[in-house]
C-alpha positions as CSV (number, residue, x, y, z in Angstrom):
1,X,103.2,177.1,135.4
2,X,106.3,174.8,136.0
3,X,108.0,175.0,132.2
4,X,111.9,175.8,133.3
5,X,114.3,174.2,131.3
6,X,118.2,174.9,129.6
7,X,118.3,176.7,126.3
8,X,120.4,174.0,125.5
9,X,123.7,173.9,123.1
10,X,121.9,176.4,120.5
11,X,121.4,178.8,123.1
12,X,119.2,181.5,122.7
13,X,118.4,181.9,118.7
14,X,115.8,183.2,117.1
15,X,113.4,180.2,115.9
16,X,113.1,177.3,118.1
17,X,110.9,174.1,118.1
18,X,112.0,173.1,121.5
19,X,108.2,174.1,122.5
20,X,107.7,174.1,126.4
21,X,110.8,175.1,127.7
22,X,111.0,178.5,129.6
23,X,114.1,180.2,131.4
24,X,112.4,180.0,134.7
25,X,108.9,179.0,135.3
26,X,106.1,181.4,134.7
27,X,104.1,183.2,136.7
28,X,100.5,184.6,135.9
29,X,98.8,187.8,137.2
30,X,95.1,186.9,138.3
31,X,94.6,190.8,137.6
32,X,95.1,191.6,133.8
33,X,96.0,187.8,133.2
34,X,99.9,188.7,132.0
35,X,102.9,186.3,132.2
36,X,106.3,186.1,132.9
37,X,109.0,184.3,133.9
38,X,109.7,184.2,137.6
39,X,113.1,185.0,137.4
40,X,114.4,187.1,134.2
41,X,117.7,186.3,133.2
42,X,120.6,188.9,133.3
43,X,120.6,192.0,130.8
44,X,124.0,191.1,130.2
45,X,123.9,187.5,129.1
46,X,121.0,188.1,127.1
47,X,122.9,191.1,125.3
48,X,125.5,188.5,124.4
49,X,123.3,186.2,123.6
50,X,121.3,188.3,121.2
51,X,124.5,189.6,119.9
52,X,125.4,186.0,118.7
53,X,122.1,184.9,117.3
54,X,122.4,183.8,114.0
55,X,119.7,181.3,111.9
56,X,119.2,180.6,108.4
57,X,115.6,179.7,108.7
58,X,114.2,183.0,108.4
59,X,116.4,183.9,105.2
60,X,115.3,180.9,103.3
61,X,111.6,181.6,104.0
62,X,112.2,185.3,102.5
63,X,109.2,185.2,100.2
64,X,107.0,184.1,103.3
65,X,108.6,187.1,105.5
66,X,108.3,189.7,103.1
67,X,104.5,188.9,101.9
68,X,104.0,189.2,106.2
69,X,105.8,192.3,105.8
70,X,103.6,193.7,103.2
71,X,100.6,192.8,105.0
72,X,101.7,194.3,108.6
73,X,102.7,197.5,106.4
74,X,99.1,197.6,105.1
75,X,97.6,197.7,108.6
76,X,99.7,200.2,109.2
77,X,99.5,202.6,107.1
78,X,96.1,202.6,107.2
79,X,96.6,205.1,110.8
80,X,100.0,206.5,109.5
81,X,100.6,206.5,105.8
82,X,104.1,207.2,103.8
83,X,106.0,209.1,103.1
84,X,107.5,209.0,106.4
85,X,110.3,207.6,108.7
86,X,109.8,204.2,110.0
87,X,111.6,203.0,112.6
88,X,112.2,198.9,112.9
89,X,113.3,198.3,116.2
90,X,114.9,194.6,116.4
91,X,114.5,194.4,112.7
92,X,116.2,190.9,112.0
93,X,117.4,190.3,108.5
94,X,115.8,193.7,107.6
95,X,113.2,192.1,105.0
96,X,110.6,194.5,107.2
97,X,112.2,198.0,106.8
98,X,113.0,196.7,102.7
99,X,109.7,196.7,102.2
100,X,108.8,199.5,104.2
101,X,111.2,201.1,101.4
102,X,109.6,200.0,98.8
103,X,106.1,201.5,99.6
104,X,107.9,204.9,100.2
105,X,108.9,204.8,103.5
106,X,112.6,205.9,104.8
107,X,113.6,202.6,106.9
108,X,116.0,202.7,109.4
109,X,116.3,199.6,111.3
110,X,118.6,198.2,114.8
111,X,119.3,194.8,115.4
112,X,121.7,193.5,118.3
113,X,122.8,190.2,116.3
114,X,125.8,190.4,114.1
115,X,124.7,188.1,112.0
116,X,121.6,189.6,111.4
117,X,122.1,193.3,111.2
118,X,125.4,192.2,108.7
119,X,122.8,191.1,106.3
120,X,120.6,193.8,106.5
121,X,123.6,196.0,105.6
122,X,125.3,194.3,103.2
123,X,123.1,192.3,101.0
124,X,119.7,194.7,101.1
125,X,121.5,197.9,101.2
126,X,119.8,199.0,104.5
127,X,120.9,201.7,107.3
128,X,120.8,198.8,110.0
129,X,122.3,200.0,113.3
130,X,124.0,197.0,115.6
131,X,123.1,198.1,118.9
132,X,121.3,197.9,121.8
133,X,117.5,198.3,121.1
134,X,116.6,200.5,123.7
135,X,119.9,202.4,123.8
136,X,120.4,203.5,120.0
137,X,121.5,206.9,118.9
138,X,118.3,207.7,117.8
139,X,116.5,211.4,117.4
140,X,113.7,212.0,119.2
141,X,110.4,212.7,118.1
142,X,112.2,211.5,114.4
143,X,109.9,209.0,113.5
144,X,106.1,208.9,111.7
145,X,106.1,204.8,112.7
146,X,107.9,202.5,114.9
147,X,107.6,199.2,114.6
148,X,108.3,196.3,117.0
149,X,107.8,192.5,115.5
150,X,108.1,190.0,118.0
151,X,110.3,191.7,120.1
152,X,109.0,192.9,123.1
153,X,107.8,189.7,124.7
154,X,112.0,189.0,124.6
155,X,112.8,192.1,126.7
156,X,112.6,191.8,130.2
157,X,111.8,195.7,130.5
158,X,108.8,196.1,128.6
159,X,107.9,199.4,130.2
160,X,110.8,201.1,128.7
161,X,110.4,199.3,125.7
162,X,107.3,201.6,125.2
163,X,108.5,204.5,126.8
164,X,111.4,204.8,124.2
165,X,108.9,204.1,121.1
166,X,107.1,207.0,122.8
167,X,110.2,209.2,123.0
168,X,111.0,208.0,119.0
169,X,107.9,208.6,117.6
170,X,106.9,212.2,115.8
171,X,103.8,213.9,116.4
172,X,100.5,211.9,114.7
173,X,103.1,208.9,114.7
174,X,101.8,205.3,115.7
175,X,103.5,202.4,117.2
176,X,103.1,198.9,115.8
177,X,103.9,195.5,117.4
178,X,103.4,192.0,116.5
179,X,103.5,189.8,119.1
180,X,102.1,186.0,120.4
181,X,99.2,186.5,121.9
182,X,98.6,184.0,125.2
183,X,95.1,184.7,125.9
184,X,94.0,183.2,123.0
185,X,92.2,180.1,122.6
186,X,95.4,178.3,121.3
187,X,97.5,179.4,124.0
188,X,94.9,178.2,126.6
189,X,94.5,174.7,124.8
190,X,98.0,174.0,124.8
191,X,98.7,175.6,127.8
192,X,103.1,174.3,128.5
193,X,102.8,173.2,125.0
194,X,101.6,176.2,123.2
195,X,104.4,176.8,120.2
196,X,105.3,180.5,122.0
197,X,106.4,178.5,125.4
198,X,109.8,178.8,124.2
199,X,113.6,180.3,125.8
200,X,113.9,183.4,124.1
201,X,110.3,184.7,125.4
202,X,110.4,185.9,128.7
203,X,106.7,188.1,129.0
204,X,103.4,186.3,128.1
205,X,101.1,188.8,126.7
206,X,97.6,188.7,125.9
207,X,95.1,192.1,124.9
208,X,93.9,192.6,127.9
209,X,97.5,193.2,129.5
210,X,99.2,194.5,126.5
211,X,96.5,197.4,126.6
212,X,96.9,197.9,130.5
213,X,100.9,198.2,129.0
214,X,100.2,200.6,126.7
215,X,97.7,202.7,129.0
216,X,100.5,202.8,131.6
217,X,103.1,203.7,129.4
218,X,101.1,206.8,127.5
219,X,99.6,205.4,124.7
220,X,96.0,204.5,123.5
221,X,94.7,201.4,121.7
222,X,94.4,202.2,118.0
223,X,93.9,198.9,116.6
224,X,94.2,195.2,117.9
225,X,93.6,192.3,115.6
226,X,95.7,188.8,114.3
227,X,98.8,188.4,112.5
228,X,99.2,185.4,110.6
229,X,102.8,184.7,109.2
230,X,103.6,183.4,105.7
231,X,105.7,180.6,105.9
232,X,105.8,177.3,103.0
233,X,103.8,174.4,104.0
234,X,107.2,172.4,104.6
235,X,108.5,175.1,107.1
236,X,105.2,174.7,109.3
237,X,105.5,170.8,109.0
238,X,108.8,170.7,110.3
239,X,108.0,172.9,113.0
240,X,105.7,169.9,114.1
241,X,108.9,167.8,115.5
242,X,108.7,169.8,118.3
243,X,105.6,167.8,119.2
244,X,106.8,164.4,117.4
245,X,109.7,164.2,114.8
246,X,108.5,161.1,113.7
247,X,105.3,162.9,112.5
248,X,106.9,165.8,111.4
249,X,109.1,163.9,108.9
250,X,105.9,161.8,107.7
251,X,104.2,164.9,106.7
252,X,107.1,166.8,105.2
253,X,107.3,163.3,103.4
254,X,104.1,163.7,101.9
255,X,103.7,167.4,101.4
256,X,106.6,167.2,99.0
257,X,105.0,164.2,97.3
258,X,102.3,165.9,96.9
259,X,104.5,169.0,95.4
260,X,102.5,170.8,98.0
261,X,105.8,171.8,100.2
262,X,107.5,174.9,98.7
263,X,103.5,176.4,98.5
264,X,103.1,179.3,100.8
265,X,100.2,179.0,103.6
266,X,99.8,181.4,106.4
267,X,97.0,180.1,108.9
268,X,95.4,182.4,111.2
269,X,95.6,180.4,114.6
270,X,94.7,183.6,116.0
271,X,97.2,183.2,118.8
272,X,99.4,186.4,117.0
273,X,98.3,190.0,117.6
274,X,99.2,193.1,115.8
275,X,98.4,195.9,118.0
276,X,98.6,199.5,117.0
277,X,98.6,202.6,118.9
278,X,99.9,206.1,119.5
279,X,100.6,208.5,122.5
280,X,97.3,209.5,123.8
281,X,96.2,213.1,123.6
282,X,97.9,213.8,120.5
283,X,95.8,216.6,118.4
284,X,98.0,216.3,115.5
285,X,97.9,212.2,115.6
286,X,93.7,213.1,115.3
287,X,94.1,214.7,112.2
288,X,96.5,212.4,110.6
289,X,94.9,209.7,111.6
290,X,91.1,211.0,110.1
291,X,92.9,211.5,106.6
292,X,95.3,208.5,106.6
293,X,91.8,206.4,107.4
294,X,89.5,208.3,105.1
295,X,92.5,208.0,102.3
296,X,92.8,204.1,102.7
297,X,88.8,204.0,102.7
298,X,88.6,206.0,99.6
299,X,91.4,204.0,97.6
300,X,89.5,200.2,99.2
301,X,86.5,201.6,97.5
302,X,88.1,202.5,94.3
C-alpha cells in the first residue's frame, strides 16, 4: 500500500490527524494478513524522537483517559486481580499506572519522552522511569501485570517487545495490550485513510497476527475483545480535519452550540483491540486465573 510521506515539522508526536501518511509504504503478509512498513526507520532517530515527544492533547482529555483507564483495568483484573505489581511499559502521562494505584495495585511505569515521564513524576507522584522500554532496569519475574497501551505497533522489534513482557512478568501474571486493530471492518473501509495510517505506527496488526505474535513469542491468547477510548465529543470532531478542516470546524461549531462538546463519548468503532494473555504452560497462572475469574463472577453477580 503506497502511504509514504514526511512526519513533517511536528515530527514524530504522540497524536496526529495527518491520517494516511506512513514512514515508508506498507507491506502486507498474504499469510497471517500483518503489516508493516517496508523500510523501519532507525532505532536511533526514533529514540530521539520519542525522547522529545511532547503534546498537550492527551492531558487536557484527562477525564476521558482515566475513565479508559478504569475500564482496561477492569478487563484486566478479571485474569489477574490486585494486589499486585503492574508494570506500564510506555506509560505516557502516567494517568494508566494512577489508576492502577488507586484500585490497589503498585504502579511502576517507563516512558522514553521527557515531557511525559516529567509529568508522571512530578505532578501524580508516580515511580516513572525515563528510559528505553525494552532496556529498563527492571527485575525479572517482578511483575503480576504488564501492560502495553498503544505501544507496540510503534516498535519496530515487536518480538522482543514480548519476549521482555515475558521475562517481567511473575508467575500466574498476564500481559495486556491495547492496540489499533487493522483487520477490522474500519480499517478495511478506509483502507490509506483509516485514522491509525499515521507516522508514529510502524506494524499493522490485526487478531489473527497479533495471536501468531504471541504464539511465537510464548504466550497464549487469554482474551481478545475492543477498546473504545473516552475522549469529549469536541476532541473527536476535531480529529475530523484530518479528513476536511472545513467540516471539522463546522461540527465543533455546532457541538458546542449545542453544549454538547465538553460531553464525554467513547464509540466502539471496533477497529481497537485489547488482547490479554500469559506465558503458556504456566500451572500457577491456571490457578490464579480460575479464582481471579470465579472472584469477578461472584462480585458481577452480587
Amino acid at each position: 500500500m503506497a502511504v509514504a510521506g514526511q512526519a513533517g515539522e511536528a515530527g514524530l508526536i504522540p497524536t496526529t490527524d495527518r491520517f494516511g501518511t506512513a514512514l515508508s509504504d506498507i507491506v502486507r503478509c498474504a499469510g497471517c494478513g500483518h503489516m508493516q512498513l517496508r523500510e523501519f526507520p532507525a532505532d536511533a532517530v526514533l529514540a530521539e524522537a520519542y525522547a522529545d515527544a511532547e503534546s498537550g492533547d492527551y492531558v487536557e482529555e484527562e477525564s476521558g483517559q482515566r475513565e479508559t483507564a478504569r475500564r482496561l483495568l477492569a478487563r484486566i483484573e478479571r485474569w489477574r486481580p490486585p494486589p499486585g505489581a503492574f508494570l506500564d511499559l510506555g506509560c505516557w502521562v502516567g494517568f494508566m499506572p494512577d489508576e492502577a494505584r488507586r484500585r490497589g495495585w503498585e504502579p511502576v511505569g517507563v516512558e522514553p519522552s521527557i515531557f511525559a515521564s516529567g509529568y508522571a513524576r512530578e505532578r501524580l507522584g508516580l515511580d516513572v522511569r525515563r528510559e528505553p522500554l525494552l532496556e529498563a532496569d527492571l527485575p525479572e519475574g517482578g511483575f503480576d501485570a504488564v501492560f502495553l497501551g498503544d505501544v507496540i505497533e510503534h516498535l519496530p522489534d515487536a518480538d522482543a517487545a514480548l519476549r521482555r513482557a515475558g521475562e517481567l512478568l511473575a508467575s500466574g501474571g498476564v500481559l495486556a495490550m491495547a492496540l489499533p486493530d487493522a483487520g477490522s471492518r474500519v480499517a478495511r473501509l478506509l483502507g490509506r485513510r483509516w485514522w491509525s495510517v499515521i507516522p508514529t505506527h510502524v506494524h499493522y496488526f490485526t487478531r489473527f497476527s497479533m495471536e501468531v505474535l504471541l504464539r511465537r513469542s510464548g504466550f497464549e491468547l487469554l482474551e481478545v475483545g475492543t477498546a473504545p477510548k473516552a475522549f469529549t465529543v469536541g476532541y473527536y470532531l476535531e480529529r475530523v480535519e484530518g479528513y476536511s478542516p472545513a467540516l471539522s470546524r463546522s461540527l465543533v461549531r455546532a457541538a458546542g452550540a449545542a453544549g454538547l462538546a465538553g460531553r464525554m463519548w467513547a464509540p466502539d468503532f471496533r477497529d481497537r483491540m485489547l488482547v490479554i494473555a500469559r506465558p503458556a504452560h504456566s500451572a500457577a497462572g491456571d490457578a490464579v486465573e480460575r479464582e481471579a475469574v470465579a472472584a469477578h463472577d461472584r462480585a458481577q453477580s452480587g
